[in-house]
N, C-alpha and C positions, 0 to 999 in steps of 0.2 A: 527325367530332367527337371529338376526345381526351377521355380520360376525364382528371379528376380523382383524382388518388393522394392518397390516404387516410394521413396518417402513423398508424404505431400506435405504442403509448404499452407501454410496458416492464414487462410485472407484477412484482409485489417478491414472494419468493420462491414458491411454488407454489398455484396455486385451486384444491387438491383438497377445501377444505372448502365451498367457494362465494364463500371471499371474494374481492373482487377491487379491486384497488389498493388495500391496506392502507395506505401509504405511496405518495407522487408523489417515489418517490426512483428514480435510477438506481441499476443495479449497483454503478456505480462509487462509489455514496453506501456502499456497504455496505461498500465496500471502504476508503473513504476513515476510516469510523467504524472497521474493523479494526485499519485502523495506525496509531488514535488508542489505541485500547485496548492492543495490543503495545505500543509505546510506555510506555504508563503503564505494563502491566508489567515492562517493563523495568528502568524507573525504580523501581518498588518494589522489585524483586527484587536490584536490583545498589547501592542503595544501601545504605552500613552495610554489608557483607558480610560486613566483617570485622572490625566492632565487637565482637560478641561475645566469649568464649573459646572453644574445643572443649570441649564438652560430654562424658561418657563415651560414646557412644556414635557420636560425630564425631571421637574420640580414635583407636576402637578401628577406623574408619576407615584413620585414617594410618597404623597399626602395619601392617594388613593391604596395605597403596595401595604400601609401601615392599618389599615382596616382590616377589620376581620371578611371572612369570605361571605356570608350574608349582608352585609355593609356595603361590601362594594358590590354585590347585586342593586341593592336599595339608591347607590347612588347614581348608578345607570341609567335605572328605572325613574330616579330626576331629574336626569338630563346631561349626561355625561353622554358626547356622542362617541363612545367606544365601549364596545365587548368587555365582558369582563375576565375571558382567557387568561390574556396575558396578565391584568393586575394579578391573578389569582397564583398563578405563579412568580410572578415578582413578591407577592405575599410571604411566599416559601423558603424564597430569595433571604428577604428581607428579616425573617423571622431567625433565619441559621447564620446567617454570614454579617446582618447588620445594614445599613442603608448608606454605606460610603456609596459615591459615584461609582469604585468600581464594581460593587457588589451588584447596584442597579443596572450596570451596563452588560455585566457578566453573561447574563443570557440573550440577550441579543448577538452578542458577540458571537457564542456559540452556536447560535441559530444564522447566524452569518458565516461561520466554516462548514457548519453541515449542509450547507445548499451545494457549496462545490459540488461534490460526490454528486447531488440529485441532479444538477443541470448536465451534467455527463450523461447520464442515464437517460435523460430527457432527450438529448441532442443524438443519443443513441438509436432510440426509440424513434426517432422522428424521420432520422436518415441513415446514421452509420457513428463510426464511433470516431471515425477523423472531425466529424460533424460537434460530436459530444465532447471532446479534448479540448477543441477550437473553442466552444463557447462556454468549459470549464474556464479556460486562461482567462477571458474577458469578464467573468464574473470573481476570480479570484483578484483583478489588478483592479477591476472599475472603483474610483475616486467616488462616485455615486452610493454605490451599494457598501463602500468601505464606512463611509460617515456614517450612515447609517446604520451599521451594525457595530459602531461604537455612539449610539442613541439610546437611552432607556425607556424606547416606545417599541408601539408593538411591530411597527413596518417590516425588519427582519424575519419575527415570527409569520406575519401574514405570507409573505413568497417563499419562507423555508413550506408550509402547509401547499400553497399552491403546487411549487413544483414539484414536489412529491405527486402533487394528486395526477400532475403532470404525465408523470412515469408511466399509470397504468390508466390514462384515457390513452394515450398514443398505442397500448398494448390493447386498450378494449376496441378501439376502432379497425386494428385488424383481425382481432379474433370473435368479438360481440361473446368474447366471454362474460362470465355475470359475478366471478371471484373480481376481476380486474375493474368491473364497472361497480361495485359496492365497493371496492380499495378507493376509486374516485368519490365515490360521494361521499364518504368517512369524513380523509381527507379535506376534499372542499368543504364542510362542515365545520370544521377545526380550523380553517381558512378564515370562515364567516364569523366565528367566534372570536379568532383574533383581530381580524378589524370589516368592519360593516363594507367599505369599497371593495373588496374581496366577490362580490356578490355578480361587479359585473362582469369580469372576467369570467368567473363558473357561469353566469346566464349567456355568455357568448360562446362559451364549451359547446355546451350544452344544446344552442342552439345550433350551432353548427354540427356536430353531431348529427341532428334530425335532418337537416339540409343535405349534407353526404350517403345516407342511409335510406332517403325518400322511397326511392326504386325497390329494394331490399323488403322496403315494410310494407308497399304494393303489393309484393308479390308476396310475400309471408308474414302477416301481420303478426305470429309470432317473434320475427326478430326485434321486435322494437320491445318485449318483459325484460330483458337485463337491462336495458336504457331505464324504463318504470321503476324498475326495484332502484336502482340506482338512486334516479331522482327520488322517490319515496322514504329511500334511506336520510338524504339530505335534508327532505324537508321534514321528516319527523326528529332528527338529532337538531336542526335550525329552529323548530318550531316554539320554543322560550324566548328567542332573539325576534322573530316576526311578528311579535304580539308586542314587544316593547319600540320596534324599527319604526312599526306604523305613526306611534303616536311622538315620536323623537323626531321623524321626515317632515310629519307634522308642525311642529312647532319651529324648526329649524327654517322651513319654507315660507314661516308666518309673515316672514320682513326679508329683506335684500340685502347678500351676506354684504358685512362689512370689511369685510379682508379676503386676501387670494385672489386668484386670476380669471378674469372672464372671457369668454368667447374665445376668439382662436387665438389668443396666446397662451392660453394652456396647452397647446400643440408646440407651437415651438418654444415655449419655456421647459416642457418635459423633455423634450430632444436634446435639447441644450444641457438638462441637467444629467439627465442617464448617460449622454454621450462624454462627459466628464467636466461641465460647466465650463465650455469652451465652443465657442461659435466656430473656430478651424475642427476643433473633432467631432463638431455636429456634422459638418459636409462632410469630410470623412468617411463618417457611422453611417451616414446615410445612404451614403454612395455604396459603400459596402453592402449595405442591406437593400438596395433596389437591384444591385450585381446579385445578391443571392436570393431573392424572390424571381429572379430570372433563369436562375440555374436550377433553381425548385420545379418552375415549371417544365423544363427541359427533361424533368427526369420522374416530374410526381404532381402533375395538376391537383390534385387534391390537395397535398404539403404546401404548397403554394397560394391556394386558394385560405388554406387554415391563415397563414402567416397575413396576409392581405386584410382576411376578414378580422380577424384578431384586432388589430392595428385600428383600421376605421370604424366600426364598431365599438371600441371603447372610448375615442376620441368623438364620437357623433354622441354619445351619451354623455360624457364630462363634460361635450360644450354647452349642451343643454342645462345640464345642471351645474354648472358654473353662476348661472344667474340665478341660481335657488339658493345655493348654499355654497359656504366655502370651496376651493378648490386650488391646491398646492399639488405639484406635480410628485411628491411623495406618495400621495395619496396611489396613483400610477404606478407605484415601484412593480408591479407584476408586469409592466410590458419591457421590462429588460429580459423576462425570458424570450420573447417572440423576438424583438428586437437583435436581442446576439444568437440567438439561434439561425435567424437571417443571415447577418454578415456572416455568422462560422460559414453558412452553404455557399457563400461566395469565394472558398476555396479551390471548388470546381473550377471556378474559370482558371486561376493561375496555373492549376493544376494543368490544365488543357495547353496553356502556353509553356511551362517546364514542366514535364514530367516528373517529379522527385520526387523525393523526402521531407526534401530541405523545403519545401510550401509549407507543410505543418508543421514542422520546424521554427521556418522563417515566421509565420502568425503569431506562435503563440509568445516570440520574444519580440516582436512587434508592439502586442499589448501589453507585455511588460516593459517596455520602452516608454510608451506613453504615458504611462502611471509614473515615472519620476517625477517630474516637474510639481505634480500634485503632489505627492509623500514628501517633498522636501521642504513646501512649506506647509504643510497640516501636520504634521509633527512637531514642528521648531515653533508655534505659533498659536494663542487663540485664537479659536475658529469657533466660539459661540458667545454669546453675550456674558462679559464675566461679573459673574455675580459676587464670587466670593475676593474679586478685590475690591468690588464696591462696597461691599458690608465692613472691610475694613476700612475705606473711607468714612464712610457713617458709623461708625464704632467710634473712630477718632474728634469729629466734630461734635458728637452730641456730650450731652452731662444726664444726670439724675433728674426726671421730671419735665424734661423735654418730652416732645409731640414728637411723633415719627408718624405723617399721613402718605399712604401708597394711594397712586393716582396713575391708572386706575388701580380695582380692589384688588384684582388676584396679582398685582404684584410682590403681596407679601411673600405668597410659593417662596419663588427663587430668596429673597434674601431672606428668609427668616428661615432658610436653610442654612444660612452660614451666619447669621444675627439674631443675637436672643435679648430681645427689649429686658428680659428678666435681669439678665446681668446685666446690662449696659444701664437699668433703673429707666429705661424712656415708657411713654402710655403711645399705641399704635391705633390709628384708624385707618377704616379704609373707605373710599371712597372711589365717585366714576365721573360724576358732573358738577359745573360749577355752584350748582343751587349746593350741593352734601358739602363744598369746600367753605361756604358762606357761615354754615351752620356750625363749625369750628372754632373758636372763640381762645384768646391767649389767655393763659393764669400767669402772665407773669416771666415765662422761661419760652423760649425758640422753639417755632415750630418746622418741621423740615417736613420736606413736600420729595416724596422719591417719583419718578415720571421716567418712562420710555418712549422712542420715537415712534411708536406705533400706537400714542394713546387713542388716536380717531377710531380705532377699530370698536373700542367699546363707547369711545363717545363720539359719535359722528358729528355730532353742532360744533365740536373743537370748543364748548363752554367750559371744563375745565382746565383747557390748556389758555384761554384767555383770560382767564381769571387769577393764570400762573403768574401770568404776565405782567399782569396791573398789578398786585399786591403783592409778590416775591422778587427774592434778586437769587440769580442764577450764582452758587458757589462753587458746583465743579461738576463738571463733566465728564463721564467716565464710559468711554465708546458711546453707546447708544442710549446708557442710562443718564438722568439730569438728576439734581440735588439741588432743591431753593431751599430759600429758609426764610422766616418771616420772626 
């Protein structure tokens, strides 16, 4: 008598909590909903790229992109508080394709669709793959992470390296494999390289790691060599960056930043901005992610404990350092992993109230629901400071042998990216304080004063913005940039 073969039916990602077929979907559905979500990111990321202008700080980009790869070590090494990774490929960039805006923003962009794929992986890793889907959709639609991967900085690069590294701590914590724990520390290396805040998220990995593992290394002090080798990896590939970090924290910590956010509002200005720069989708996101740090620990004390510790932990060290040094909640872009990894776990519950499908379903057009509002005006619209129609205003008011003074100095960057004194025939200075503006003297022909509303940053006495005041008349105004003339 032959038996009868049983087909078996395909669980959707892992029954460590008890559930089981969440979803009557195959792999292959997960897969198929992947490269629906890639896709769209794509499509968000590379459309408009190069609508914008360069912004100061996408400007100050191209000056460094346009160095040779020993140059931009050396100007690091003076006082550029960023890595030299990404210039070194924006270099690459720059050398084959040319230094348009979208040439600049190209790889960010890129490194903004390939995180898709990793934070599935990630959210895989963590819990299951309903888990991984959920907090692919939210990282393909996020308004946050979208701007920024049409940026020609390195923030894209830093969380594409993170989450990666992502992949295989969550792999080395259940297996204390030592392939998985050297793939992390590569990784977080390449992380650190690309931007210095990078550092604390991998030392809160990291620390956390030892913290879960205590018990393990009590008892068998060998489990803790793939963790060493790991970290030994990191810090011998970091080791050129920790010689120059010291004396850069240094100098950085010498005075009391003049810009960015201190104390705890760098807490709720980050929520505010990762949740879609929107105070209703801050509680929202919130509320989502304290419903799935609940359902973490229902099913995985330790997942939970990760996602909690993560969180405060980064935020007790930004607040600190908030009063040292700058601090913009971009600088944070790594806690959108733990962040939507959170809310995705808050599936669970609905899950527990309808059984279906249609919960993972329902999420992930949810988060693409909410991204409209944002796509229809950061597309139709500048959304950074425009430089290149202010250069055609000051194209148009000057002549031959006019003054063009930037106030402060590096606002040459952005406009003398789209403004070349050579043709226009003008002589350009730059300047920070009212004493450098005293020192400028007429021959004769008009001098124009270029100023942004953020000049306190570099001159906190506000001496050259009063000095604007007393001897210039303000000719036009162009968003956030001024144009005097004397």
């Amino acid at each position: 008598m032959t038996k009868k073969k049983v087909k078996k039916s395909i669980p959707i990602g892992d029954n460590l909590d008890g559930e089981r077929h969440i979803l009557k979907l195959t792999d292959s559905r997960y897969i198929q909903i992947l490269i629906f979500l890639t896709i769209s990111a794509f499509f968000l990321r590379f459309y408009n790229l190069g609508f914008n202008s360069l912004w100061l700080d996408e400007a100050s980009t191209n000056m460094v992109a346009l160095k040779s790869f020993s140059e931009i070590w050396q100007i690091m090494v003076a006082g550029e508080f960023n890595p030299p990774l990404f210039y070194w490929m924006e270099h690459i960039i720059v050398m084959i394709f040319g230094n348009s805006e979208f040439a600049l923003r190209f790889l960010p962009a890129i490194f903004g669709i390939a995180t898709i794929p990793l934070i599935y992986l990630v959210g895989t890793e963590f819990r299951n793959k309903n888990v991984g889907i959920i907090a692919a959709s939210i990282f393909a639609f996020s308004p946050f992470l979208i701007i920024y991967s049409q940026e020609a900085r390195a923030y894209s690069a830093m969380l594409f390296f993170i989450t990666a590294s992502l992949v295989f701590y969550f792999k080395a914590l259940k297996t204390n494999d030592i392939k998985q724990w050297i793939l992390f520390g590569v990784l977080s290396a390449l992380a650190l390289w690309s931007h210095f805040y990078a550092f604390v998220m991998i030392a809160s990995c990291m620390i956390y790691a030892l913290m879960m593992h205590l018990k393990d290394i009590k008892q068998d002090i060998n489990y803790i060599k793939p963790f060493i080798v790991s970290t030994l990896i990191f810090g011998i590939l970091s080791l050129p960056l920790f010689v120059v970090i010291i004396d850069l924290f240094a100098k950085r910590t010498s005075t009391a930043p003049t810009y960015g956010i201190q104390g705890t509002g760098v807490i709720w200005e980050t929520f505010i901005q990762i949740s879609g720069y929107s105070d209703l989708l801050m509680y929202i996101f919130m509320l989502l992610f304290a419903l799935g740090v609940v359902q973490a620990f229902f099913v995985d004390k330790e997942r939970a404990t990760f996602l909690i510790w993560s969180v405060i932990s980064v935020f007790i060290v930004s607040y600190f350092l908030s009063f040292k040094i700058p601090m913009i909640p971009r600088y944070l872009q790594f806690l959108t992993i733990i962040f939507f990894i959170g809310i995705a776990m808050s599936y669970r519950m609905f899950y527990t109230i309808k059984p279906s499908r249609g919960v993972i379903y329902g999420m992930i057009i949810f988060f693409m629901i909410l991204s409209v509002p944002f796509s229809m005006n950061y597309y139709s619209q500048e959304s950074k400071t425009d430089w290149r129609g202010f250069s055609q205003i000051l194209e148009k008011n000057t002549k031959p042998g006019d003054y063009v003074v930037y106030v402060p100095a590096y606002l040459f960057l952005p406009t003398e990216y789209y403004y070349s004194n050579k043709t226009d025939g003008t002589i350009t200075y730059q300047v920070t304080t009212g004493k450098d503006l005293d020192i400028i003297q007429k021959n004769g022909n008009s001098i124009y004063y270029v100023m942004t509303g953020d000049a306190l940053a570099s001159d906190p006495t506000g001496s050259s913005r009063d000095w604007l005041q007393k001897n210039t008349k303000l000719i036009n105004q162009h968003g956030e940039i001024y144009l005097f003339v004397r």
